[in-house]
N, C-alpha and C positions, 0 to 999 in steps of 0.2 A: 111417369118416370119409373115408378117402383115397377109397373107390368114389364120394362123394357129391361132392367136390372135381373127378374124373375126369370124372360126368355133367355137373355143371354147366360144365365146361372145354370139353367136346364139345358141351353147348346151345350155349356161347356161340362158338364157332368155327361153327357152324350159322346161326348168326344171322347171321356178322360175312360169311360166304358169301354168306345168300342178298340180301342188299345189292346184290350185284354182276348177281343176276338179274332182268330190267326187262322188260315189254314195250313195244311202243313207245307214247308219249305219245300222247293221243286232243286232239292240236293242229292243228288246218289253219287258220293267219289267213284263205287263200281265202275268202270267198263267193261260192262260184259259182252260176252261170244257175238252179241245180237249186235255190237255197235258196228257203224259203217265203216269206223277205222278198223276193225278186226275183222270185217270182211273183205274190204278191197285196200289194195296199193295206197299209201297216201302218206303224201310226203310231209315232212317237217314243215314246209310252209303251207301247203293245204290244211294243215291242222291248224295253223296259227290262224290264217284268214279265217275257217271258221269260230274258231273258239272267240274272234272280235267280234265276229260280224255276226254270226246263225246262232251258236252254242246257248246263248239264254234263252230262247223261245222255240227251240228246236232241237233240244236234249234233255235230261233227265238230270239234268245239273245247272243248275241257275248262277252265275254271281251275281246278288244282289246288289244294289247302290244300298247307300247310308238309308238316304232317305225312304227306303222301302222298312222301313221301320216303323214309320208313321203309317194310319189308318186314315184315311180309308185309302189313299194310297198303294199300299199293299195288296189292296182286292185289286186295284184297277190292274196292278201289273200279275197280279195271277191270273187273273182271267185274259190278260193278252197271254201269257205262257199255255195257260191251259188249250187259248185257240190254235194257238201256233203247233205246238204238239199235234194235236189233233190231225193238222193238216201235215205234217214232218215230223216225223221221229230220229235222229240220226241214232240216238242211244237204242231204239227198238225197229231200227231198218231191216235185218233181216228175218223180224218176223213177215214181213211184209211179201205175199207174193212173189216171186219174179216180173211179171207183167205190172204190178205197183213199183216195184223198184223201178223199173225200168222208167215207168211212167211218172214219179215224184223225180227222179234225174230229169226228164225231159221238161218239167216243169219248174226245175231250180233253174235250168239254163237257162227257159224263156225270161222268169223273175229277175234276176241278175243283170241278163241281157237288156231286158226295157225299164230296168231301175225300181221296178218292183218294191226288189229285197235287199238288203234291210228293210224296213217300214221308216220312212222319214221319220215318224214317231217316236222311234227307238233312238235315230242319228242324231233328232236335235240335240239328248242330252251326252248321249255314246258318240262323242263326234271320231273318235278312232274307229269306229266302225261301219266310218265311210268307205266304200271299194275306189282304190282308185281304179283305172283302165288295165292294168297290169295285174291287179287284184284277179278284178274280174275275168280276164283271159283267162289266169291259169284256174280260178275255179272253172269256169264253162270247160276247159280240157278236160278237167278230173273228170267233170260229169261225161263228157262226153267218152271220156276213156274205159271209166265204168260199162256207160252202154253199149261200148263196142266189144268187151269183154264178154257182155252178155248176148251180145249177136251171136258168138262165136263159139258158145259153148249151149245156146238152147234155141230150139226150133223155133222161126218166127211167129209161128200162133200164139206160143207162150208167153211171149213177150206184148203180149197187144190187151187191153183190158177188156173184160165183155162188157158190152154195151148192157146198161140197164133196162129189165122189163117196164115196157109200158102199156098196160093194161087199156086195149082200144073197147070201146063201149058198143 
C-alpha cells in the first residue's frame, strides 16, 4: 500500500512539474504582407470559414481552448499545429513559390472535397468547424479562383512543381 501511495505521489509531482514546461504560444495578431488574405480577393465569408475551420493548425495565430492549458495536453495540440503549418501556411503563403501556391490551393480543394479537412480530430471538439456543403463550395471556389488568377497572370511551367531527384543506382 505505501509503494502504491509513493508512485502515485511521484505521478503527481510529475504532473504538477510538467505545468511549468510550455512552448511558446502559436499567436502572432500580425497579418503580414505574406498572408493569403493580403494577397488574394477574399471575402468576408471566406475569411470566416477559415478562421472556424483552417486558422488554428494553419496560421501563425492559434485560439486556444481552455483546456490547452493543461500538460500534457498542450504538447499534443502543438505538435498537431506545428504539423499542420508545416504542410499550409496561410499566414506565410506568399512566401511560398508560385508553383506551391498553386499546388497547396489544389490540395486544399482535394482535402475539403473528400472530407479530409478539417481533421475529424479537431471537429469532435470544434464541432462549429464542421463544413457544411455550402461551406465547402464557396471555399473550393476561392481556391479555385486563386488558381485561375494564377493561370492568368504566369506561364504554365511555373505553375507545375518540379518533380523530385531520384538518385537511380
Amino acid at each position: 500500500m505505501k509503494m502504491l501511495k509513493n508512485v502515485l505521489l511521484a505521478l503527481l509531482a510529475v504532473f504538477v512539474i510538467i505545468q511549468f514546461i510550455r512552448p511558446k504560444k502559436n499567436q502572432s495578431k500580425e497579418m503580414g504582407a505574406n498572408h493569403v488574405y493580403n494577397m488574394y480577393a477574399t471575402s468576408q465569408e471566406v475569411k470566416t470559414i477559415l478562421d472556424k475551420a483552417c486558422n488554428d493548425c494553419h496560421s501563425n495565430n492559434t485560439n486556444y481552448p481552455w483546456y490547452s492549458n493543461i500538460q500534457p495536453v498542450y504538447w499534443w495540440l502543438n505538435s498537431h499545429i506545428k504539423d499542420g503549418k508545416r504542410h499550409l501556411n496561410f499566414s506565410e503563403f506568399g512566401l511560398y513559390r508560385i508553383a506551391k501556391q498553386n499546388h497547396k490551393l489544389e490540395e486544399c480543394e482535394d482535402e475539403v472535397k473528400e472530407g479530409g479537412m478539417p481533421l475529424s480530430s479537431y471537429t469532435i471538439v470544434h464541432k462549429n468547424a464542421i463544413l457544411t456543403a455550402g461551406e465547402k463550395a464557396i471555399l473550393n471556389g476561392w481556391f479555385t479562383s486563386i488558381r485561375d488568377s494564377l493561370k492568368a497572370r504566369y506561364p504554365a511551367d511555373s505553375l507545375v512543381m518540379p518533380k523530385k531527384n531520384t538518385v537511380s543506382k
